[in-house]
C-alpha positions, 0 to 999 in steps of 0.5 A: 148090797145089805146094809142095816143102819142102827141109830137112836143110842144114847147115854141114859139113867136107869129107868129111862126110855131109848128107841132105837131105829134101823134102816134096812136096805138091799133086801125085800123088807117084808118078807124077812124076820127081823129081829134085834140083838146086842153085844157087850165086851167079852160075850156074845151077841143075844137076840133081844128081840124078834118079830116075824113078817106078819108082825108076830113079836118074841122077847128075850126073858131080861127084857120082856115087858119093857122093850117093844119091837115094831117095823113099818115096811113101808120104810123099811124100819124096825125100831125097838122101844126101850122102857124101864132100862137098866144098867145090865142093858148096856150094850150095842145093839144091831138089827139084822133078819133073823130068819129060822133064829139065826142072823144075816152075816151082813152087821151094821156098825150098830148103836151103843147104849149106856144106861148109868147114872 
């Protein structure tokens, strides 16, 4: 079956760097677009991130020039590289594809990010 497994969440001050990691399983990794998203109490989930099969990437406008997202399909993994966090970067982050912009219905569990000092 799908399965994405986040990890790599933490608590941190701001300015600080987190990078996150997701296993994909149950699908042919390379051919996907993935992207990543987060999720605070009360609002929706936003695409933070994306990047397409052939390693095209897009960022949401709140996090350009400070996350980076990367995958190695050797591994199956997506990681996103986290720089310069903020407290407003607090939430839990999920990867999934993110084929045509839209996400699987398949979520991990996700990983919480807390950025405060």
């Amino acid at each position: 079956q799908v399965q994405f497994v986040e990890s790599g969440g933490g608590l941190v001050q701001p300015g600080g760097s987190l990078t996150l990691s997701c296993a994909a399983s149950g699908i042919i990794f390379s051919i996907y677009n993935m992207g990543w998203f987060r999720q605070t109490p009360g609002k929706e989930r936003e695409l933070v991130a994306s990047i397409t099969n052939g390693g095209r990437t897009t960022y949401a406008g709140s996090v350009k020039g400070r996350f980076t997202i990367s995958r190695d399909n050797a591994k199956n993994t997506v990681l996103l590289q986290m720089d310069s966090l903020k407290p407003e970067d607090t939430a839990v982050y999920y990867c999934n594809t993110n084929q045509m912009d839209r996400p699987s219905r398949y979520w991990g569990q996700g990983t919480q990010v807390t950025v405060s000092s």
